[in-house]
N, C-alpha and C positions, 0 to 999 in steps of 0.2 A: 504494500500500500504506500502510494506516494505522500509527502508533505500536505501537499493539496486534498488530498484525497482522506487523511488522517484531521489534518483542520476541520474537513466538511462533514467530516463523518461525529465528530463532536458538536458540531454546533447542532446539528441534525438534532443532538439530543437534548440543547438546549433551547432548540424553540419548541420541545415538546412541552404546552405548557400545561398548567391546570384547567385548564378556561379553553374549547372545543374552537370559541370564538377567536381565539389567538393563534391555536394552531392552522388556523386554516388561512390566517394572513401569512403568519410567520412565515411556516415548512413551502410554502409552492413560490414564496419568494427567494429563500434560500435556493431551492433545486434551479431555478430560474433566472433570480434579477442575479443574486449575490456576487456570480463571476464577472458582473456589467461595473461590479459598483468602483473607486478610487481606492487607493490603501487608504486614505485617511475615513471612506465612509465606511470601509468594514472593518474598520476603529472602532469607530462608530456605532456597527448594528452590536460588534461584541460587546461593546456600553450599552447597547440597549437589551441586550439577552440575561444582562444580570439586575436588573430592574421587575421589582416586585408586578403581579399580574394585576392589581386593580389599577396602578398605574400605566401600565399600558394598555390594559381597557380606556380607560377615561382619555389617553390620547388617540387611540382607535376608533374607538366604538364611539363614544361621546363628545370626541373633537373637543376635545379640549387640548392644550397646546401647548410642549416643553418650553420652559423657557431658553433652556441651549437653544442656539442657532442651528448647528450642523444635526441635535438630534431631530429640528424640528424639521429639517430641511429633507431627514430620512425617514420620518416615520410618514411625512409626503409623498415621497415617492413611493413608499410601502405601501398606501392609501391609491396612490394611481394606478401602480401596477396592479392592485387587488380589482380594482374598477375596468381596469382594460379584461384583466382575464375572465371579466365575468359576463363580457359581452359576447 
C-alpha cells in the first residue's frame, strides 16, 4: 500500500462519523473531491475531520458558518460538490 493510499485509507475512517448525515457528505467527497483539493486544503479537511459532529452538522446541515476562513472556504466547497452530485 502506497503513502497515498495509507493516508486515504485513514481518513476513510475518519469521516466515518456518528451522524449518517455527515457520512454521506464527508466519505463520496473524500473518494472524489479530496485528490482535486491544495496541500494546504487537505490541511485543512484533516482540521476539519477532528472537529466534534454537532459542529459540523450546524456548519452543514444548518449553514451556519466557521469563523476560519480557509475552513469556511472548504466546508463550501464540501456543500457544492454534495449539491453537484446530487443532481
Amino acid at each position: 500500500m502506497t503513502i497515498k493510499a495509507q493516508e486515504k485509507a485513514k481518513l476513510y475512517w475518519a469521516c466515518r462519523r456518528g451522524m449518517l448525515e455527515l457520512d454521506l457528505l464527508l466519505l463520496p467527497f473524500l473518494e472524489n473531491g479530496y485528490d482535486n483539493l491544495s496541500d494546504e486544503e487537505r490541511s485543512t479537511f484533516i482540521q476539519l475531520l477532528a472537529i466534534e459532529d454537532p459542529t459540523l452538522y450546524q456548519w452543514f446541515i444548518a449553514h451556519l458558518e466557521p469563523e476560519d476562513l480557509a475552513m469556511r472556504a472548504l466546508v463550501e466547497k464540501i456543500i457544492a460538490y454534495a449539491r453537484r452530485s446530487a443532481i
